[in-house]
Each structure stands twice: as structure tokens, then as C-alpha cells.
FIVO-553264 format. One record per residue: residue in one letter; residue number from 1; x, y, z of N, C-alpha, C in turn. Coordinates in Angstrom, 1 decimal, decimal comma, always signed. Layout:
BEGIN
<r 'a' NUM <X Y Z> <X Y Z> <X Y Z>>
...
//
This chain:
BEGIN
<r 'x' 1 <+79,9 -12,7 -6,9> <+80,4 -14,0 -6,9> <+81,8 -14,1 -6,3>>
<r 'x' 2 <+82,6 -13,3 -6,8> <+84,0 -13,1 -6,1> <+84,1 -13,0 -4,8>>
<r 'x' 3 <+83,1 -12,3 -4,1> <+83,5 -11,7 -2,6> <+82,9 -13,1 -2,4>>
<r 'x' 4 <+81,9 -14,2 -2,5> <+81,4 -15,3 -1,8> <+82,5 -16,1 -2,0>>
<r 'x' 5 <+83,1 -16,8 -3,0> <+83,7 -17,7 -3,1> <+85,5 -16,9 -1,7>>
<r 'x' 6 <+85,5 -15,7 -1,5> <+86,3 -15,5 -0,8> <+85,8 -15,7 +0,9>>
<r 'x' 7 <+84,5 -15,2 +0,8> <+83,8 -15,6 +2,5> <+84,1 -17,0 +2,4>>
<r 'x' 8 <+83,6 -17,9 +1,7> <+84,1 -19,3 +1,6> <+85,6 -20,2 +2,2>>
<r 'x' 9 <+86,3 -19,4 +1,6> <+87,8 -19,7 +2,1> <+88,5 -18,9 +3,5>>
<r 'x' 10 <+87,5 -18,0 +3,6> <+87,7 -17,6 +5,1> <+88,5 -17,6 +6,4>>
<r 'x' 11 <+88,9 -17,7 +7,1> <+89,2 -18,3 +8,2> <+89,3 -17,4 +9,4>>
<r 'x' 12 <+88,2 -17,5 +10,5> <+88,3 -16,1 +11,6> <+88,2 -17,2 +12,8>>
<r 'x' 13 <+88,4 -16,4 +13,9> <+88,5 -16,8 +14,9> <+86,8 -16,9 +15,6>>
<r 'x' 14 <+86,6 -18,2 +16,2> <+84,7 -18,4 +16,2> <+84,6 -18,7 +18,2>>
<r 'x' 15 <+85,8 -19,1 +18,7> <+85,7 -19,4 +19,9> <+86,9 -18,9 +21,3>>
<r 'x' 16 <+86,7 -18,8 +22,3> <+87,8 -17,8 +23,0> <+88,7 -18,6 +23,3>>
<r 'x' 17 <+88,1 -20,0 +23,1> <+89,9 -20,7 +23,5> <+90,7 -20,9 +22,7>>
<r 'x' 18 <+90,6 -20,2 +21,5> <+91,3 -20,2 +20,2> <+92,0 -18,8 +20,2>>
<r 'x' 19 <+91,4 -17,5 +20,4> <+91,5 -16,5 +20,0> <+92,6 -16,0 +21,3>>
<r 'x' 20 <+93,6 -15,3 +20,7> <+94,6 -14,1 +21,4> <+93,6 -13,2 +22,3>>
<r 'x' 21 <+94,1 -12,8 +23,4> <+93,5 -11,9 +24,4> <+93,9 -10,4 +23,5>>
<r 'x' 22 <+95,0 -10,5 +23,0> <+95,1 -9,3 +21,9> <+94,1 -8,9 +21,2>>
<r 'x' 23 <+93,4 -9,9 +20,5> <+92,9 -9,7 +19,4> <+91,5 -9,9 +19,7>>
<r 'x' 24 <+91,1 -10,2 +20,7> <+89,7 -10,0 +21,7> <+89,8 -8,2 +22,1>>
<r 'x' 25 <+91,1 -7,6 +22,5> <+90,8 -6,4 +22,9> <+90,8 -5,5 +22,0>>
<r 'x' 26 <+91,5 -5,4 +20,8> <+91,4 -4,9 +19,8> <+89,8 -5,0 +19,0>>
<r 'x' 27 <+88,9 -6,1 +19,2> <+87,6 -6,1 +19,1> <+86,9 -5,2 +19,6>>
<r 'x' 28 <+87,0 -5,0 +21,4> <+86,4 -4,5 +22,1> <+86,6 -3,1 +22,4>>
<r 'x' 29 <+88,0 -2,9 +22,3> <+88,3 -1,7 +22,4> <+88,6 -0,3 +21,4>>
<r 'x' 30 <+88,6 -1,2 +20,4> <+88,8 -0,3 +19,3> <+87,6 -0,6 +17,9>>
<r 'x' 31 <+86,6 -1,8 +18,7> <+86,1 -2,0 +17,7> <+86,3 -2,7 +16,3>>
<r 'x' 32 <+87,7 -3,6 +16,1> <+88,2 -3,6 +15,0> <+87,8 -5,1 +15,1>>
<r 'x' 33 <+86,9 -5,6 +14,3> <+86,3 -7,1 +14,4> <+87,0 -7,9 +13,4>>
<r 'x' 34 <+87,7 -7,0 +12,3> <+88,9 -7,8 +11,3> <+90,2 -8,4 +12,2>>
<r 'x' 35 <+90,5 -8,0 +13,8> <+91,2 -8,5 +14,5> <+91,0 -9,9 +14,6>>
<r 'x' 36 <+90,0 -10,4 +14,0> <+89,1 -11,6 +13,8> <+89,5 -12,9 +12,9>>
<r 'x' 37 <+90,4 -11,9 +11,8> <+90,5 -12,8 +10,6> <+91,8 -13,4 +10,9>>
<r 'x' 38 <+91,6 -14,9 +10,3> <+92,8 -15,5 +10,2> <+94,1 -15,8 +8,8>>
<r 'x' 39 <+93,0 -15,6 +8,0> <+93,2 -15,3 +6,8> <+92,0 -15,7 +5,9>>
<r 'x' 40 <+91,8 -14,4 +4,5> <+91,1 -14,8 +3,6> <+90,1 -12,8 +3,9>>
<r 'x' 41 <+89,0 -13,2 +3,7> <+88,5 -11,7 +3,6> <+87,2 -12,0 +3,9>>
<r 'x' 42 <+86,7 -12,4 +4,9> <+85,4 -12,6 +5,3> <+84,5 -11,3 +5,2>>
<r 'x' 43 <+82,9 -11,5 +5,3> <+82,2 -10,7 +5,1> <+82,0 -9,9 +6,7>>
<r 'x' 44 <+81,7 -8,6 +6,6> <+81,7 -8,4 +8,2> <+80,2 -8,6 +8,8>>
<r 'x' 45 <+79,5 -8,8 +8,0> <+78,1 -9,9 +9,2> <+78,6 -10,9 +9,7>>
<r 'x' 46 <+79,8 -12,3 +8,8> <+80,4 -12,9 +9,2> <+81,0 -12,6 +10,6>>
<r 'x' 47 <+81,7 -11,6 +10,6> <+82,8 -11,9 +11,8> <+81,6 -10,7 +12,9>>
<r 'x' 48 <+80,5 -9,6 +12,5> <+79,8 -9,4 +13,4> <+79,0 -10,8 +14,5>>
<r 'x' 49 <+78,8 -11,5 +13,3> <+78,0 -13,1 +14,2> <+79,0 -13,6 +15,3>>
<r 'x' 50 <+80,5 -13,8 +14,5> <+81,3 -14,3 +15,2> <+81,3 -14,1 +16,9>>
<r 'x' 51 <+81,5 -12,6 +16,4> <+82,0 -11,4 +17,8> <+80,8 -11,8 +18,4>>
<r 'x' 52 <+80,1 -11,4 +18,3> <+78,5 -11,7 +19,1> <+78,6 -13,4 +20,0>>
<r 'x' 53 <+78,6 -14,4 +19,3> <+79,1 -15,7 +20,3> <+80,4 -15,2 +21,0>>
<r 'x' 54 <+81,2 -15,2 +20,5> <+82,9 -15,4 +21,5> <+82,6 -14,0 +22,4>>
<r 'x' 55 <+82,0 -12,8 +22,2> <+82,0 -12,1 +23,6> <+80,7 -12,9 +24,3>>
<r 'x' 56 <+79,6 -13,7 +24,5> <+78,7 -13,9 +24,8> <+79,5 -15,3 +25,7>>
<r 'x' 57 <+80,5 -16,4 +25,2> <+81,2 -16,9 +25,8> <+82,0 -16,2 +27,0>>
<r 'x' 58 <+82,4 -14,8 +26,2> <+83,3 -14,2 +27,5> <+82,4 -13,5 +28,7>>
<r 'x' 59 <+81,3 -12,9 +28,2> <+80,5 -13,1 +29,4> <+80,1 -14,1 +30,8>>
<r 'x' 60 <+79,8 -15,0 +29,6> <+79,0 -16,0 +30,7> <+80,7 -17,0 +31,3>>
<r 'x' 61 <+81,3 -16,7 +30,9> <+82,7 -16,4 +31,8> <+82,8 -16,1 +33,2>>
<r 'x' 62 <+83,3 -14,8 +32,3> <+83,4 -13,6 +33,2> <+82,4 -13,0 +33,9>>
<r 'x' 63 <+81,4 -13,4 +34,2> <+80,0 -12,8 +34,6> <+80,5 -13,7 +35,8>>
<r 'x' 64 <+80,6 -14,6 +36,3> <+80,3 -15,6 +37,0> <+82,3 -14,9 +37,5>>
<r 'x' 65 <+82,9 -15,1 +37,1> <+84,3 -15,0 +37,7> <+83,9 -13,4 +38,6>>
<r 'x' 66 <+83,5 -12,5 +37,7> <+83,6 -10,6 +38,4> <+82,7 -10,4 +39,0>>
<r 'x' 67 <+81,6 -11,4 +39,4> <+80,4 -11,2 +40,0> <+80,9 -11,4 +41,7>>
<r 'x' 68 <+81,6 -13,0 +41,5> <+82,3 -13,2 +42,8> <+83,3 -12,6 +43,3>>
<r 'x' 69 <+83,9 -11,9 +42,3> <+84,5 -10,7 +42,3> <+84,4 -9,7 +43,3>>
<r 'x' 70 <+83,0 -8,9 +43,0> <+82,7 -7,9 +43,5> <+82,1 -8,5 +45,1>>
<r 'x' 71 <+81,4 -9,9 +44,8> <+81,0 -10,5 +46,0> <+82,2 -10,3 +47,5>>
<r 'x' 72 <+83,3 -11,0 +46,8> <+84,1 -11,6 +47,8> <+84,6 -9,6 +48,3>>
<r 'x' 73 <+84,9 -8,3 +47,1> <+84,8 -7,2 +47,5> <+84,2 -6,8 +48,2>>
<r 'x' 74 <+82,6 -6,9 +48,3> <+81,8 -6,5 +49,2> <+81,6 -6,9 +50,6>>
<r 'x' 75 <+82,2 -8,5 +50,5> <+82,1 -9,4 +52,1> <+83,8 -8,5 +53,0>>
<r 'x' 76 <+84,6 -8,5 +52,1> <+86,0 -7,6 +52,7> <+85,4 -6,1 +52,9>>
<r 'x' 77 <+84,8 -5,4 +52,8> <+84,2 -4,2 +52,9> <+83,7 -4,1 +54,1>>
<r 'x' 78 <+83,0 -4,8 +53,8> <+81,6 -5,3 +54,8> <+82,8 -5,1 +56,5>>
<r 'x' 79 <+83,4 -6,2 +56,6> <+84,0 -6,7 +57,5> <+85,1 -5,6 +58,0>>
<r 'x' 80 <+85,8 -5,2 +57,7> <+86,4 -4,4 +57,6> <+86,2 -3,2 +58,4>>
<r 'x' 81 <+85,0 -2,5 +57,6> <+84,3 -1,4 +58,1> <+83,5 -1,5 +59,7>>
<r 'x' 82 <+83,5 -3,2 +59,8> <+83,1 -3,6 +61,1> <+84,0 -3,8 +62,1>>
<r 'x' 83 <+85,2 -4,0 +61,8> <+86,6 -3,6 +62,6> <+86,9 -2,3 +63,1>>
<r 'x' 84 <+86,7 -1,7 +61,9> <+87,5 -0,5 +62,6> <+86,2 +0,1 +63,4>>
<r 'x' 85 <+84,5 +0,4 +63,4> <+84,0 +0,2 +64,0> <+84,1 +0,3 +65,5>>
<r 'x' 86 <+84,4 -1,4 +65,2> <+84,2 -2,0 +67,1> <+85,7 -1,4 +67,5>>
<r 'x' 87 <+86,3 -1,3 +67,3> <+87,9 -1,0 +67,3> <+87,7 +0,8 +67,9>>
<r 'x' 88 <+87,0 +1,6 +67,0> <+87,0 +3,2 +67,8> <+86,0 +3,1 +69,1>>
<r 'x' 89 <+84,9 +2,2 +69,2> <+84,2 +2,0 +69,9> <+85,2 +1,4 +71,8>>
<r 'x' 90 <+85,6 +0,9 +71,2> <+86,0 -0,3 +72,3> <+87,2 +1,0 +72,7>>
<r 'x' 91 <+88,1 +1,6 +72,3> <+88,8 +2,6 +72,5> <+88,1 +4,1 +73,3>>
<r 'x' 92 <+86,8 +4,3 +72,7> <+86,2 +5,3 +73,6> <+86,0 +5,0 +74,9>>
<r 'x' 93 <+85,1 +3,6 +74,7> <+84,8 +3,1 +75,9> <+86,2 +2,7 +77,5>>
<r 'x' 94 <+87,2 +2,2 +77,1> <+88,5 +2,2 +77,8> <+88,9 +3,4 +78,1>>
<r 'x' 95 <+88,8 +4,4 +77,4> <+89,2 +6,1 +78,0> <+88,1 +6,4 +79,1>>
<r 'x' 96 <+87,0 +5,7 +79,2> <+86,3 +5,9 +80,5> <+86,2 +4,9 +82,3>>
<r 'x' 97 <+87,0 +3,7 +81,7> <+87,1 +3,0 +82,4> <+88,0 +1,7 +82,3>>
<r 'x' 98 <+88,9 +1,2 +82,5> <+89,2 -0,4 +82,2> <+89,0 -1,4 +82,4>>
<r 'x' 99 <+88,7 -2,1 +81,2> <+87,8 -3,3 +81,3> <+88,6 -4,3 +80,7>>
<r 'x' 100 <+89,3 -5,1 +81,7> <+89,9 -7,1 +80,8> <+89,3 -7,3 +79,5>>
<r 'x' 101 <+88,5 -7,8 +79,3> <+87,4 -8,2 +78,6> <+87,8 -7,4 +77,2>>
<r 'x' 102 <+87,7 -6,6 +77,3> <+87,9 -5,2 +76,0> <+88,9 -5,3 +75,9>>
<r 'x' 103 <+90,2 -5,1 +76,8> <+91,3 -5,5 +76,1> <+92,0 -6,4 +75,9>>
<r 'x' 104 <+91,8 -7,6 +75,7> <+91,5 -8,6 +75,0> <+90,7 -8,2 +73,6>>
<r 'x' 105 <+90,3 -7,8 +73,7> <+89,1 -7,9 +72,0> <+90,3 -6,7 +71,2>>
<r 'x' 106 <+90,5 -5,5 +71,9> <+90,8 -4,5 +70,9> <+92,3 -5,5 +70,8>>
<r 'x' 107 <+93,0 -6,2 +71,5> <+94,4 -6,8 +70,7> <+93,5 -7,9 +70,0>>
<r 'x' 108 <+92,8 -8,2 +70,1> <+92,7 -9,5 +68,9> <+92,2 -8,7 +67,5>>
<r 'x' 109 <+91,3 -7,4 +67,8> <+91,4 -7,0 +66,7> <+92,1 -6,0 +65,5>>
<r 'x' 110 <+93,3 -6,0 +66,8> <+94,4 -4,9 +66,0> <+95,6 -6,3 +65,7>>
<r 'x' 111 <+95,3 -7,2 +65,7> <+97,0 -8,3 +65,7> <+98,0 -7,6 +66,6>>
<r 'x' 112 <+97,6 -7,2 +68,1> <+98,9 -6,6 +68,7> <+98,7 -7,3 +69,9>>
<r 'x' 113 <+99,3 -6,9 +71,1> <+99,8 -7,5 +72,2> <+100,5 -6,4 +73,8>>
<r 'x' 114 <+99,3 -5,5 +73,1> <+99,4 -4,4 +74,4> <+99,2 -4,8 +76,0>>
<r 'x' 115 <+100,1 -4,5 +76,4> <+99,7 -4,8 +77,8> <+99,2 -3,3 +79,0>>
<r 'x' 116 <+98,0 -3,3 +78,9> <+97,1 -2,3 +79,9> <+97,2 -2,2 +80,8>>
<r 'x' 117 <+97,8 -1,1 +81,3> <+97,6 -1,3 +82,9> <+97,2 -0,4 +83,4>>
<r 'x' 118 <+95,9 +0,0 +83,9> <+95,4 +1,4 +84,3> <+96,0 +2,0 +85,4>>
<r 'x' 119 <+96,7 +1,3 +86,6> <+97,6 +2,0 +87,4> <+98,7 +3,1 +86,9>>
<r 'x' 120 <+99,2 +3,0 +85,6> <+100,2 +3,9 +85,3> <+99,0 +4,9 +84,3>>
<r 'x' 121 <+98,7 +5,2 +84,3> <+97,6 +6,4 +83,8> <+98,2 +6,4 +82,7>>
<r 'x' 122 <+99,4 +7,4 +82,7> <+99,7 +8,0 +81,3> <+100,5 +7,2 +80,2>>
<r 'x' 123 <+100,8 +5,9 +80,7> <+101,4 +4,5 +79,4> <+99,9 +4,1 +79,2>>
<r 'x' 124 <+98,7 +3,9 +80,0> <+97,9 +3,4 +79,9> <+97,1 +4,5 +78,8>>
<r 'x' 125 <+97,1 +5,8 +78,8> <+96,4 +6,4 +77,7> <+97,6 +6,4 +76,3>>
<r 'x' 126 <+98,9 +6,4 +76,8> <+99,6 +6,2 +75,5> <+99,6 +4,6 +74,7>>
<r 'x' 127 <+99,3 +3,9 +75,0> <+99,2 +2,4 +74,3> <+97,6 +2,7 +73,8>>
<r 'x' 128 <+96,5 +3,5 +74,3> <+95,4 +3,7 +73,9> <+95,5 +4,7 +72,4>>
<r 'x' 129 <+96,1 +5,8 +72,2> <+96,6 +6,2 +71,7> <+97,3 +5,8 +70,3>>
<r 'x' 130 <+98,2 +4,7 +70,9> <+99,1 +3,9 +69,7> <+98,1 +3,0 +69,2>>
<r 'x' 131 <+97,1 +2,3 +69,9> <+96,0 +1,6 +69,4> <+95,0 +2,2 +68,4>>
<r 'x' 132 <+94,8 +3,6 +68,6> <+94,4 +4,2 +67,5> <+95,3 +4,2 +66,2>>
<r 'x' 133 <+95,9 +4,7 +66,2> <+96,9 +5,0 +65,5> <+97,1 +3,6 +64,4>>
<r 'x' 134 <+97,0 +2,8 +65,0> <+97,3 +1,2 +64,3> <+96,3 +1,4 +63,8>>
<r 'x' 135 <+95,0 +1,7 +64,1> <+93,7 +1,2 +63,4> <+93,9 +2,0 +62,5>>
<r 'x' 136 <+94,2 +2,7 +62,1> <+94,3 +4,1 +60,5> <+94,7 +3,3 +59,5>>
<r 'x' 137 <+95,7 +2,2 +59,8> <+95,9 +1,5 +58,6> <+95,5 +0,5 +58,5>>
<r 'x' 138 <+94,0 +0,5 +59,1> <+92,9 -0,2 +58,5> <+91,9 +0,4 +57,9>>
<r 'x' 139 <+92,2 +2,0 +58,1> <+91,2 +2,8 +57,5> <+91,9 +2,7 +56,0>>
<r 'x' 140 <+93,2 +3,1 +56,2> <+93,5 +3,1 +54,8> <+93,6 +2,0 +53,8>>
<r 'x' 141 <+93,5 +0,9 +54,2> <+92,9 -0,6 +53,3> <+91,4 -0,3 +53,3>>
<r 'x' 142 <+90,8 -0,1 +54,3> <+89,3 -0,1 +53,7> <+89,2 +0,9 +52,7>>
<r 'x' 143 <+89,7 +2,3 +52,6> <+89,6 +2,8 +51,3> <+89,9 +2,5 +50,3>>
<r 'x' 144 <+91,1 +1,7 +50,2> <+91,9 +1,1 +48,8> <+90,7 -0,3 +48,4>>
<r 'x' 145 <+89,8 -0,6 +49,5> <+88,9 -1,7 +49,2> <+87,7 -1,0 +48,5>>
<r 'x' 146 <+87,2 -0,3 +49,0> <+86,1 +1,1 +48,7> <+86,4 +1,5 +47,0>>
<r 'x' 147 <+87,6 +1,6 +47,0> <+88,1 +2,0 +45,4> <+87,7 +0,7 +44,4>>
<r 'x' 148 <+88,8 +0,2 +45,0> <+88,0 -1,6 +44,2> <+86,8 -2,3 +43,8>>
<r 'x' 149 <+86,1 -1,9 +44,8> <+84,8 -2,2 +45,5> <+83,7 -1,4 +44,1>>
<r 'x' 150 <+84,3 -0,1 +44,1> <+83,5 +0,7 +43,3> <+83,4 +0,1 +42,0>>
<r 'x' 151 <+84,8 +0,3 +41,6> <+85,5 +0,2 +40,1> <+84,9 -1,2 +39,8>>
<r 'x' 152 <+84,4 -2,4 +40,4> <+84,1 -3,7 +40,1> <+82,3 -3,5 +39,7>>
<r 'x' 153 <+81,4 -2,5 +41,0> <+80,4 -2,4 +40,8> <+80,0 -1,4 +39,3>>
<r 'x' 154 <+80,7 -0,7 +39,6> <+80,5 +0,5 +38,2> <+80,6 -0,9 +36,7>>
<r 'x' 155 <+81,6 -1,5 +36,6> <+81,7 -2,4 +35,5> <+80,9 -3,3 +35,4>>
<r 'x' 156 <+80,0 -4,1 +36,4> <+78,9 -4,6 +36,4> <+77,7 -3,7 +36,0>>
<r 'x' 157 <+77,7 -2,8 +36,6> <+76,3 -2,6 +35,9> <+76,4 -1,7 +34,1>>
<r 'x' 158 <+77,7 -1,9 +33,9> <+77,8 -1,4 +32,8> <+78,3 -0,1 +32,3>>
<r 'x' 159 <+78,5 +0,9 +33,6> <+79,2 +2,1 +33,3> <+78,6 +2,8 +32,6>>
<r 'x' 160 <+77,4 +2,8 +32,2> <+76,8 +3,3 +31,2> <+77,1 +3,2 +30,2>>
<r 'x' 161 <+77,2 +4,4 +28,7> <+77,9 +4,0 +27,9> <+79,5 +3,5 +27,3>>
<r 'x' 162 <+79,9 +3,8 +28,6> <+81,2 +4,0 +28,8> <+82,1 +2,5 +28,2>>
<r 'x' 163 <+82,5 +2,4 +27,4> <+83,4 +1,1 +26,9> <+84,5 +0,7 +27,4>>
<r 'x' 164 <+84,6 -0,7 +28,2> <+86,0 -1,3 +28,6> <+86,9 -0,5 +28,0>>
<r 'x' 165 <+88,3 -0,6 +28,5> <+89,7 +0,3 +28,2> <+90,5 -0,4 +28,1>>
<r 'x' 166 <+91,3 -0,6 +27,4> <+92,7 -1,4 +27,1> <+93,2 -1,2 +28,7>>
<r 'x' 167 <+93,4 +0,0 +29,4> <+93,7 -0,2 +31,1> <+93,2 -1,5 +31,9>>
<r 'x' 168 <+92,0 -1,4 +31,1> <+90,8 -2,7 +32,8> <+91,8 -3,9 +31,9>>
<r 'x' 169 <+92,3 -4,3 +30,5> <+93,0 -5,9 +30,7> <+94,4 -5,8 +31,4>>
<r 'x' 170 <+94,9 -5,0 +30,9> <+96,6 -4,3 +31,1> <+96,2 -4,7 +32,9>>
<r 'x' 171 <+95,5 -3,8 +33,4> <+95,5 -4,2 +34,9> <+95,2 -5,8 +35,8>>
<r 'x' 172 <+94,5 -6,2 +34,6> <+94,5 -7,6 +35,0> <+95,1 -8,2 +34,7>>
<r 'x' 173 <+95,5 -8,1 +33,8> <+97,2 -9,1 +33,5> <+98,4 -9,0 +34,4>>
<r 'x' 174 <+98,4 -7,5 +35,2> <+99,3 -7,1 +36,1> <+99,4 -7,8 +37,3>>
<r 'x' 175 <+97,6 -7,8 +37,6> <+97,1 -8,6 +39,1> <+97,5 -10,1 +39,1>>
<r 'x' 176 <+97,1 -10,4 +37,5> <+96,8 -12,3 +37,7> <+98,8 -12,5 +37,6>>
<r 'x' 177 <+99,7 -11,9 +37,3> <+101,0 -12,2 +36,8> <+102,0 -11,7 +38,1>>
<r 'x' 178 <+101,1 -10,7 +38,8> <+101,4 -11,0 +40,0> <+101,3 -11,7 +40,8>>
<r 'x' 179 <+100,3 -12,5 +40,7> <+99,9 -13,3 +42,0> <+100,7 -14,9 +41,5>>
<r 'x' 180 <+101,3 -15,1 +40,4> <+101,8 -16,4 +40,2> <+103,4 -16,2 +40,0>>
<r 'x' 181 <+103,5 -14,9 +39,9> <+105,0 -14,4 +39,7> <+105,3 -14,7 +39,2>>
<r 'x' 182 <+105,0 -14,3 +37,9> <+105,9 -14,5 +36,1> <+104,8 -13,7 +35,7>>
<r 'x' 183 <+105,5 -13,2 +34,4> <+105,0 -12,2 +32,9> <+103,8 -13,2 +32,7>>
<r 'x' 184 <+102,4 -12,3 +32,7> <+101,2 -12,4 +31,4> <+101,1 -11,7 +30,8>>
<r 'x' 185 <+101,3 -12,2 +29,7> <+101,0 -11,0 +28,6> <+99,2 -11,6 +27,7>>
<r 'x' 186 <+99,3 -10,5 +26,6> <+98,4 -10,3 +26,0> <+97,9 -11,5 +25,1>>
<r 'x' 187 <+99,5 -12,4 +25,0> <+98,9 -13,2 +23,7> <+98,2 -14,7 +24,5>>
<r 'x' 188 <+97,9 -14,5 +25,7> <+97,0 -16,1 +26,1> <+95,2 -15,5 +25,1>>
<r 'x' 189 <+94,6 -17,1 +25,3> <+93,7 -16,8 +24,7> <+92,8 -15,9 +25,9>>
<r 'x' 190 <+91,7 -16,0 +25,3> <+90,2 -15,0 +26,1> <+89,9 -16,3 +27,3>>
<r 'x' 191 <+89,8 -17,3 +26,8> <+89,6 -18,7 +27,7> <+90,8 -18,7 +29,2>>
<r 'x' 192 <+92,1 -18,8 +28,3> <+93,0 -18,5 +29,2> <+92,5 -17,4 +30,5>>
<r 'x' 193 <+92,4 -16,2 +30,2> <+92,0 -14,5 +30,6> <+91,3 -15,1 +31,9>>
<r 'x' 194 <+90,0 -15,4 +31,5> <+89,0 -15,8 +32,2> <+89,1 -17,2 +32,9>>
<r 'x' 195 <+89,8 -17,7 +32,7> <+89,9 -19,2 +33,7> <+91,1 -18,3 +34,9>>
<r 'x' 196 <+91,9 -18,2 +34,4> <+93,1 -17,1 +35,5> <+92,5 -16,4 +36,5>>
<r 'x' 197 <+91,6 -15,7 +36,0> <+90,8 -14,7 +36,6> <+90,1 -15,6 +37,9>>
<r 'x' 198 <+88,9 -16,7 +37,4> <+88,2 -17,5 +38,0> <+88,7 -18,2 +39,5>>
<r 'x' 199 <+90,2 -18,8 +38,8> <+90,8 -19,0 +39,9> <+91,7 -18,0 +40,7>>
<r 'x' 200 <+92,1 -16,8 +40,3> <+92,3 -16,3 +41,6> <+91,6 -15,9 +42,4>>
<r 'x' 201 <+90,0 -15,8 +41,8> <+88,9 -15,5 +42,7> <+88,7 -16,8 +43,8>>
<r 'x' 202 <+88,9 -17,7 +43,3> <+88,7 -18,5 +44,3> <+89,8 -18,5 +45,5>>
<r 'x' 203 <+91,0 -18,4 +44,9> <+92,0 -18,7 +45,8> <+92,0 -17,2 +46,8>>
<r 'x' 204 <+91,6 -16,1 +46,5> <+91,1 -15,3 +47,5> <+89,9 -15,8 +47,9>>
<r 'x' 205 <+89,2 -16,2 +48,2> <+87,9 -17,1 +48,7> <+89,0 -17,7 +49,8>>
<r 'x' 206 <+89,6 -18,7 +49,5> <+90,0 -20,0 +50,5> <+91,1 -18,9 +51,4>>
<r 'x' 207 <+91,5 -17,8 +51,1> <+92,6 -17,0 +51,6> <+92,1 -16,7 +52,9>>
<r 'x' 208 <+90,5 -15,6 +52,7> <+89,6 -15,3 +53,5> <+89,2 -16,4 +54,6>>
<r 'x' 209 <+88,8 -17,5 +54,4> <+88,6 -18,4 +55,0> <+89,5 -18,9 +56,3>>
<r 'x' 210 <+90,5 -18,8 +55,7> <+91,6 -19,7 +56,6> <+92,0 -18,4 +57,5>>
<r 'x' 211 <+91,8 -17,4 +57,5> <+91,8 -16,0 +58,4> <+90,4 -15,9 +59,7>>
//
């Protein structure tokens, strides 16, 4: 009778736009579902039910925010890998002959403004040269994308048993507080987390676009 009339007076957190992003990760990452209570001493099927809706909220959230996520990752991959591509291609092909046409393409696709001229031979293999050389630091973004790329897929399909890490929020709080320049911290809600998130996904969307 005592422990009911105490579930009774209860008070836990039941929805994400209420609940601390703290106190969501303290659920998830350590398990601690009394992170839950607001005050009073609920039963823990109580605050098991709870957890079960408010992560099922943060799912269907975040499913839809990290999906496009990994989407808009995969379309930058994608592309990318197609640059540098036509870019070693278009570079072999000019070490055998010069062609207008090609270069034109390899400056539009390096953002440069070489000017070719096959009469001087050896500026003309050294600007081919430096044209390489530029494209490496598109190699090296496509790997830092490739990393991204992974780490978003692996967390979609679940990692196996592997459990979220206090690192994957810490990092997103880093990203989303970067990109508006000011401190996020821990104590917005899960609602908060996930709306942040949503829209920076878009606003990289409209970024890509306008490129």
C-alpha cells in the first residue's frame, strides 16, 4: 500500500519536449531510467513504460532527421568521388594531347583559372602538375566524408550491440553550436536535440543546392 500511494504522487518525465537532453542521456547511456523522476519514487515499470514512449518519440524524430542525414552524406560522396574521378581522367588525357574543351572543364572543376598553353611545354606540364596537386584536397574531404559517411551508416543500422556513447551527443552539440555560434549544452530538451538537428539537415540540403 505504501509504495502505491507513493507511485500515485509521482512525478517523471513522459515526453521529450519536457525532458533535459541530460537526462535522456543518462537513460540511454548509462541506463539510469530514475534520470526520469521529477520527484516522488515511482515504480520502475512506471518509468520503463515511460522510456519506451519518449525514446520511440526520439526515434521517429530522429529517424527521419539521421536518415537524411546519411542521405544528403551519401549524395556528397557520391559526387565528390565523381570529381576527382573526371578530374585524374581529364589530366591523363591532356598529358597526351591539348584540348580547349578539357580545359575548361578541369578549371571549372578544380575552382581555378589556369591558363594552358601547350607551346611552352614545360609551364604547360607544370600547371598540369599543380592541377593535380589541388585535386588531393579533394581527396582529402572525400575521406573526412567516407568517415562521416560510415559513422552515420554504422548508427543506422544499429551497430550491433554496441550502445550510443555520451561522445555521439557531446559531438552533436559541438556541430549544431557550431553552426549557429553560441554554447549548446546538455540541458535543452530531447525535442529541442532533434528539431536542431532536423534543421541543420536541411539547411545543408539548401547549401548543396545553391552550389
Amino acid at each position: 500500500m505504501p509504495s502505491t500511494i507513493k507511485s500515485q504522487s509521482a512525478k517523471y518525465f513522459r515526453q521529450i519536449d519536457k525532458l533535459p537532453l541530460s537526462r535522456f542521456v543518462d537513460c540511454v547511456v548509462d541506463n539510469n531510467l530514475h534520470a526520469l523522476v521529477i520527484e516522488g519514487s515511482p515504480h520502475l515499470t512506471e518509468l520503463e513504460a515511460a522510456f519506451t514512449n519518449i525514446y520511440q518519440q526520439y526515434t521517429d524524430m530522429m529517424g527521419d532527421g539521421e536518415y537524411k542525414h546519411f542521405i544528403s552524406s551519401w549524395k556528397a560522396l557520391i559526387k565528390i568521388n565523381l570529381i576527382i574521378t573526371q578530374v585524374e581522367e581529364i589530366i591523363k588525357a591532356l598529358k597526351l594531347f591539348p584540348y580547349v574543351p578539357l580545359f575548361d572543364e578541369l578549371n571549372k572543376l578544380l575552382k581555378i583559372d589556369f591558363r594552358f598553353d601547350y607551346a611552352d611545354r614545360k609551364e604547360y606540364f607544370k600547371l598540369l602538375d599543380r592541377a593535380y596537386k589541388r585535386s588531393r584536397g579533394l581527396v582529402i574531404e572525400r575521406d573526412l566524408l567516407q568517415i562521416r559517411f560510415d559513422t552515420i551508416k554504422e548508427k543506422l543500422r544499429g551497430n550491433g550491440d554496441k550502445k550510443i556513447t555520451r561522445a555521439y551527443f557531446i559531438d552533436w552539440l559541438i556541430l549544431l553550436g557550431n553552426h549557429v555560434q553560441m554554447i549548446i549544452t546538455d540541458q535543452i530538451t530531447v525535442y529541442e536535440f532533434c528539431e536542431r538537428i532536423r534543421q541543420y539537415n536541411r539547411f545543408v540540403e539548401r547549401e548543396k543546392m545553391r552550389k
